[in-house]
C-alpha positions as CSV (number, residue, x, y, z in Angstrom):
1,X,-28.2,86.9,-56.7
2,X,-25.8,89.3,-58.2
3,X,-26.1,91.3,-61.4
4,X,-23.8,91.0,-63.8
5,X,-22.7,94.6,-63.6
6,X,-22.6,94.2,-59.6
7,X,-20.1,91.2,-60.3
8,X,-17.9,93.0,-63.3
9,X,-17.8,95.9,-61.0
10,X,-16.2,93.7,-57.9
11,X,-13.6,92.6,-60.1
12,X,-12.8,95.7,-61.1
13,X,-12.4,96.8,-57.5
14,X,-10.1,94.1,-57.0
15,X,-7.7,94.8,-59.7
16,X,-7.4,98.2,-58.9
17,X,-6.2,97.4,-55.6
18,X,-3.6,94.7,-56.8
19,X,-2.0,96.9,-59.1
20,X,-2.0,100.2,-57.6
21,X,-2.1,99.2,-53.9
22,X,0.7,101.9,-52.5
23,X,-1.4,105.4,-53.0
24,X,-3.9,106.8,-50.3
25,X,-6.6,106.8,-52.4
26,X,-6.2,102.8,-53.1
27,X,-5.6,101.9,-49.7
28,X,-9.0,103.6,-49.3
29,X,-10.4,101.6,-52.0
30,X,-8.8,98.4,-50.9
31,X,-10.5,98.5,-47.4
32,X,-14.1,99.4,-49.1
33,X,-13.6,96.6,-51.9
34,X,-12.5,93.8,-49.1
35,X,-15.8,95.3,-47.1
36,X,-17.6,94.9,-49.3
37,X,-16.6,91.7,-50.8
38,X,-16.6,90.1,-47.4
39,X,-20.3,91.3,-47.3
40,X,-21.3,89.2,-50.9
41,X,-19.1,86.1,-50.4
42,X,-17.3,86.4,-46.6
43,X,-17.3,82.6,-46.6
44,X,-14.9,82.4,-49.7
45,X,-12.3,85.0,-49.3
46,X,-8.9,83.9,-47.8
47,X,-6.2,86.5,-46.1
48,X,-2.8,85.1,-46.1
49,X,-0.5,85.9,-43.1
50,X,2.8,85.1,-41.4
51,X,3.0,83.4,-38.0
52,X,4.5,83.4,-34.8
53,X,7.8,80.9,-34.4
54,X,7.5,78.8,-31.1
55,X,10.1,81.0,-28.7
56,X,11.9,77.4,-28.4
57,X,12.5,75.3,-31.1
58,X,14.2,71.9,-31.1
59,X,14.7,69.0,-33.6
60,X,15.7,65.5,-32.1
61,X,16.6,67.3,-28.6
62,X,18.8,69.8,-30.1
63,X,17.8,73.4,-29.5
64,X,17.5,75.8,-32.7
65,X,19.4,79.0,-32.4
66,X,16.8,80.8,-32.9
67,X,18.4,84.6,-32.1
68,X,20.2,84.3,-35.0
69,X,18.5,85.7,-37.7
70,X,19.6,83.8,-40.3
71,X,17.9,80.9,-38.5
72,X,15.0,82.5,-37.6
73,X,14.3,83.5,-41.4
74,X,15.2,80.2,-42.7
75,X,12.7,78.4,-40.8
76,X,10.2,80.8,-41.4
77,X,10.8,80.5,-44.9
78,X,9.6,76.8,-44.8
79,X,7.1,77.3,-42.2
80,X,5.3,79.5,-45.0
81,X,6.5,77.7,-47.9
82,X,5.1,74.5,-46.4
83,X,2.0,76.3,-44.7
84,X,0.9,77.8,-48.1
85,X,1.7,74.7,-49.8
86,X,-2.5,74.2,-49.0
87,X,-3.4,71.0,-50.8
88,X,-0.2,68.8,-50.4
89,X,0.0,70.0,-46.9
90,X,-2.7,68.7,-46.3
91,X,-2.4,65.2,-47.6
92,X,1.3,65.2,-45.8
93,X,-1.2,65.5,-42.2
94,X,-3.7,62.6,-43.7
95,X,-0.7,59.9,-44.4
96,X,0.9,60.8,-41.4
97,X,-1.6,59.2,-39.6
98,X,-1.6,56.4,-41.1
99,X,2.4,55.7,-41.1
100,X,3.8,57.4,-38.2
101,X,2.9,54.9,-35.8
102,X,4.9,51.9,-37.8
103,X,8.1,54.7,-38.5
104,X,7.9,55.6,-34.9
105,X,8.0,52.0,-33.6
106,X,11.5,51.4,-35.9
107,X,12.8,54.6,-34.8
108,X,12.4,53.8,-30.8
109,X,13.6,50.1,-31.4
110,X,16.7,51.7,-33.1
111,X,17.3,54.7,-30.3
112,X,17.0,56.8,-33.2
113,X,15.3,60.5,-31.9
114,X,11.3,60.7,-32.8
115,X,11.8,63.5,-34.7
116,X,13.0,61.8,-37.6
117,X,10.0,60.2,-39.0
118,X,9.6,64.3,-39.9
119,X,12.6,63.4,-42.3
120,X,9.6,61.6,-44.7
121,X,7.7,64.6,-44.7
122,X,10.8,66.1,-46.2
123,X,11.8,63.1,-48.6
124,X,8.9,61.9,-49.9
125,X,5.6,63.2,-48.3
126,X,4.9,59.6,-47.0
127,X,4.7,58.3,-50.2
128,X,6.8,55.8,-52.6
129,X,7.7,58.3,-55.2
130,X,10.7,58.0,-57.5
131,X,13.4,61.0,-58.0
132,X,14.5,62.5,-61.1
133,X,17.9,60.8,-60.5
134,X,16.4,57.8,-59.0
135,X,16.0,57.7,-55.6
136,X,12.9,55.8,-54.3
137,X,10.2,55.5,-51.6
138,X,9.1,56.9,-48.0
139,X,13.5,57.2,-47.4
140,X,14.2,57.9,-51.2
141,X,17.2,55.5,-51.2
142,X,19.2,55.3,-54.5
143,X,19.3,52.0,-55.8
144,X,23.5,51.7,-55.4
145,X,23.1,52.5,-51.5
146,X,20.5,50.3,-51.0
147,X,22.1,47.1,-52.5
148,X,25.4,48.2,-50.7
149,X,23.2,48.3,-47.2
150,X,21.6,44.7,-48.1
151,X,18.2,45.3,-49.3
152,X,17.2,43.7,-52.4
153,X,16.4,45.6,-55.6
154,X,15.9,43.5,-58.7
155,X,13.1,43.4,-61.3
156,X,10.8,41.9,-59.2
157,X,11.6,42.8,-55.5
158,X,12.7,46.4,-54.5
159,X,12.6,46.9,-50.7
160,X,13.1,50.5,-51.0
161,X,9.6,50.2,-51.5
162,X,9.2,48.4,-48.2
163,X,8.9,50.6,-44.9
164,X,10.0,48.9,-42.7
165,X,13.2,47.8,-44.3
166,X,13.5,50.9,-45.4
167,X,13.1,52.6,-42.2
168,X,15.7,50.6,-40.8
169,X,17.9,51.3,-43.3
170,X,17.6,54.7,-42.3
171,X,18.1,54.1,-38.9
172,X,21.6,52.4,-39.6
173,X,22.3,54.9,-41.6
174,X,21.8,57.5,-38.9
175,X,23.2,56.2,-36.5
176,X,26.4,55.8,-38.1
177,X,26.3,59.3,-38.9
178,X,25.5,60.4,-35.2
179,X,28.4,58.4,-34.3
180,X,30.8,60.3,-36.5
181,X,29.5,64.1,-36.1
182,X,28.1,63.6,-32.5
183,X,24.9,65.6,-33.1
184,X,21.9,64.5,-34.6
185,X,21.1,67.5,-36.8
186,X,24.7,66.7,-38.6
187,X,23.5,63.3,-39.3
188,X,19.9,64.3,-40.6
189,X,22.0,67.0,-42.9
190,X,24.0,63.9,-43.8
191,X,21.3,62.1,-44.9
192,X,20.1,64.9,-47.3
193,X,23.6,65.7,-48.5
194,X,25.6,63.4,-48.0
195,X,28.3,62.5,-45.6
196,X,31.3,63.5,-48.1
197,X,29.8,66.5,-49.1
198,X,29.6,67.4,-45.1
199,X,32.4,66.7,-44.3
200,X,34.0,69.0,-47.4
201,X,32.2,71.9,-45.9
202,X,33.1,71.3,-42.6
203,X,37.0,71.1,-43.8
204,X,36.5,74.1,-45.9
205,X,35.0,76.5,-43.0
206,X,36.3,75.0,-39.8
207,X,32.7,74.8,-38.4
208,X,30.9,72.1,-37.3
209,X,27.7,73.6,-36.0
210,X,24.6,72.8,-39.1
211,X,23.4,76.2,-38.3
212,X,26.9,77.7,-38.8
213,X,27.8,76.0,-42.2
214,X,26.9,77.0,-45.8
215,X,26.1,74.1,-47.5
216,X,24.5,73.5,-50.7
217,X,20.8,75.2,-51.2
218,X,18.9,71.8,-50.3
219,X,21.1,70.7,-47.7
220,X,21.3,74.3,-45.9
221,X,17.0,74.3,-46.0
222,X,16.3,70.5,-45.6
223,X,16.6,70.4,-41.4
224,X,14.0,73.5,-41.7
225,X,11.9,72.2,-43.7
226,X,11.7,69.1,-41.6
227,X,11.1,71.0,-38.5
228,X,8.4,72.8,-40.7
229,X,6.7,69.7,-41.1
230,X,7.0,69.0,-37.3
231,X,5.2,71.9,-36.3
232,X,2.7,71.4,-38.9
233,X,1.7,68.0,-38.1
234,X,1.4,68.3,-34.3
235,X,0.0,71.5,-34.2
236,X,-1.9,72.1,-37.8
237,X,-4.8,74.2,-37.0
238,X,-1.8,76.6,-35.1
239,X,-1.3,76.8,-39.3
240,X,-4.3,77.1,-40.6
241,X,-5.7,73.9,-41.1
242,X,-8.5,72.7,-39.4
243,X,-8.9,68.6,-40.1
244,X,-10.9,67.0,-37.9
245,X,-9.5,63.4,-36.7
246,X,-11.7,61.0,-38.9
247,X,-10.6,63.2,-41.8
248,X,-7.1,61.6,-41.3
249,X,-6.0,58.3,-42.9
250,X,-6.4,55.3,-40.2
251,X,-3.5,53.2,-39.7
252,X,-3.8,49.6,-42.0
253,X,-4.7,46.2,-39.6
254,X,-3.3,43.6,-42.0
255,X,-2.4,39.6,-41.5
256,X,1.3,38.5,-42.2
257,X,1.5,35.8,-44.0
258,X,5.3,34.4,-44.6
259,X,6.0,33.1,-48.2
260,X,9.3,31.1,-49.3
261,X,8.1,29.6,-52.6
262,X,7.3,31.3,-56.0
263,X,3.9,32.8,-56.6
264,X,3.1,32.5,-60.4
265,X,0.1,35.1,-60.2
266,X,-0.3,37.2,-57.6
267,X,-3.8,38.1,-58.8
268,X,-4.9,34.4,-57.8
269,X,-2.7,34.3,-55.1
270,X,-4.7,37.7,-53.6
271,X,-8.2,36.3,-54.2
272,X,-7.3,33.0,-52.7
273,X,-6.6,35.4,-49.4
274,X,-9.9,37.4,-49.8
275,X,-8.7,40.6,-51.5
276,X,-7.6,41.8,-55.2
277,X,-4.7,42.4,-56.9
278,X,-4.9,46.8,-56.7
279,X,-4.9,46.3,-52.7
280,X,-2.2,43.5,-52.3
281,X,0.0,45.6,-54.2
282,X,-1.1,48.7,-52.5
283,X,0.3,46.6,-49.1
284,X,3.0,45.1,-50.7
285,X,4.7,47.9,-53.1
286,X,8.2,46.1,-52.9
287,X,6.5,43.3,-55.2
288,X,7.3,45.1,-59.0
289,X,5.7,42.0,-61.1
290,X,2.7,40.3,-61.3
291,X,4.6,37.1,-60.2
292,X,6.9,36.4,-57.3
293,X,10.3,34.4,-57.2
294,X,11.9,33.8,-53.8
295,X,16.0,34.0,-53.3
296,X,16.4,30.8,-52.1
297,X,16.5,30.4,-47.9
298,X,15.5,33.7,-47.6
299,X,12.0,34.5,-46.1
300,X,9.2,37.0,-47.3
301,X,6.3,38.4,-45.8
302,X,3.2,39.6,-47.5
303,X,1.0,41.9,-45.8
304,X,-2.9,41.1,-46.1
305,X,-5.9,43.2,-45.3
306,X,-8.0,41.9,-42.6
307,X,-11.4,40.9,-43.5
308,X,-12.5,43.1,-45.8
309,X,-10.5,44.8,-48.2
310,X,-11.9,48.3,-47.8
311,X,-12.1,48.2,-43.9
312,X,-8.4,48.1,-43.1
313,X,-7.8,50.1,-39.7
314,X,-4.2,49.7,-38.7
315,X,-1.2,48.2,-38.8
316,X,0.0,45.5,-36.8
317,X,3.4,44.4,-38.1
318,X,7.3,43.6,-36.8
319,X,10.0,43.1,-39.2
């Protein structure tokens, strides 16, 4: 065990070295205090470093100029923002496990490129969160959009919440934006930005190349931080993270049961199927209330867990 003089004197080291690192003398002292730090606690010390871009790079079949430096930079810039982003990084690499597989099934049905369901990582980290200005779930739709495009948003049913419909809002989206710029990193920029706000910039400075236009500071770093996250997730011990497969979140096996009449209390309605409350919701997040009210000739679907509530392993669904 060490001393308490042995510890203050460590630290001591150490801040010598972070303040005054450029001299000779401290460069000396910074090798002999990580020697000798590694030698007392080498399991707990952590060296951050850069790392090497792929020589090709491409997002949905389109190649990334990556000679250009401004490219190069920029997705380096998210490679290490994301890469250092330790703890949410990681959870990003669980839930992608879990609900890659049902994104990738829309995507395909759609001819929409694989690389998109990457465009979550970006929006929402696989999660339903809510915006600042309002935008919600995996897609982060804005509740004007989303009526516009057909899904329902009320009090008590918001399909933004709902990944499936979600995702194929998305898709449509996409698609219509592939057809109108002819290259799929225009229409995942689109997406991000907006399509007016594109097409501004691309009016403005007679380019219509992503990698060629300045656009707004979110727009101009969202398709890098999506290919970020591609290279993260199927390669993340490349970046530092070593999760081993039954760390990652398994895919949800749930029954489908279709319902056309109004539910009065879900919490009875859940126990009369075997689970509670917390984990129909949890399946279900497009139902806000704790009661349910059909449109009339419209059908629902309500996902259930198989068996046991707490042994759900994937997801076998088609909406």
């Amino acid at each position: 065990m060490l001393s308490t003089e042995r510890i203050l004197t460590l630290a001591l080291f150490v801040a010598i070295g972070f303040i005054f690192p450029g001299s000779a003398s401290n460069r000396d002292t910074a090798s002999l205090r990580k020697a000798e730090v590694n030698s007392v606690l080498p399991d707990t010390i952590w060296y951050n470093t850069s790392f090497t871009i792929p020589d090709n790079v491409t997002f949905a079949g389109e190649r990334m100029p990556l000679e250009n430096f401004d490219t190069r930079e920029s997705l380096e810039r998210e490679l290490l923002t994301s890469a250092y982003r330790h703890s949410s990084t990681i959870m990003i690499i669980k839930r992608a496990k879990r609900y890659l597989p049902v994104i990738e099934k829309i995507l395909e049905k759609n001819r929409v490129p694989d690389d998109f369901k990457y465009l979550v990582a970006a929006e929402s980290e696989y999660m339903n969160v809510v915006s600042p200005k309002g935008a919600t779930g995996f897609w982060q739709i804005m509740p004007g959009t989303g009526r516009e495009a057909g899904l329902e948003i009320s009090a008590e049913v918001d399909e933004r919440y709902h990944i499936e419909k979600s995702t194929q809002f998305a898709c449509d989206f996409l698609l219509r934006s592939y057809e109108k710029y002819g290259n799929w990193t225009l229409a995942a920029a689109s997406y991000n930005g907006g399509r007016a706000a594109i097409d501004e910039q691309i009016k403005i400075q007679k380019e219509k190349n992503y990698y060629d236009l300045l656009l707004a500071e979110e727009t101009a770093r969202y398709i890098f931080r999506v290919v970020a996250y591609k290279l993260i997730i199927t390669d993340p011990q490349r970046y530092g993270f070593n999760i081993r497969e039954d760390e990652l979140y398994p895919e949800l096996n749930c029954n489908i049961v279709k319902v056309d009449s109004a539910i009065q209390d879900i919490s009875e309605f859940a126990r009369k199927h075997g689970t509670n409350y917390k984990i129909l919701k949890f399946l279900n997040p497009w139902l806000r209330k704790p009661y349910f009210s059909p449109k009339p000739g419209k059908e629902y679907y309500i996902k259930l867990p198989v068996e046991g509530m707490r042994s759900i392993e994937r997801i076998d669904s088609d909406y």
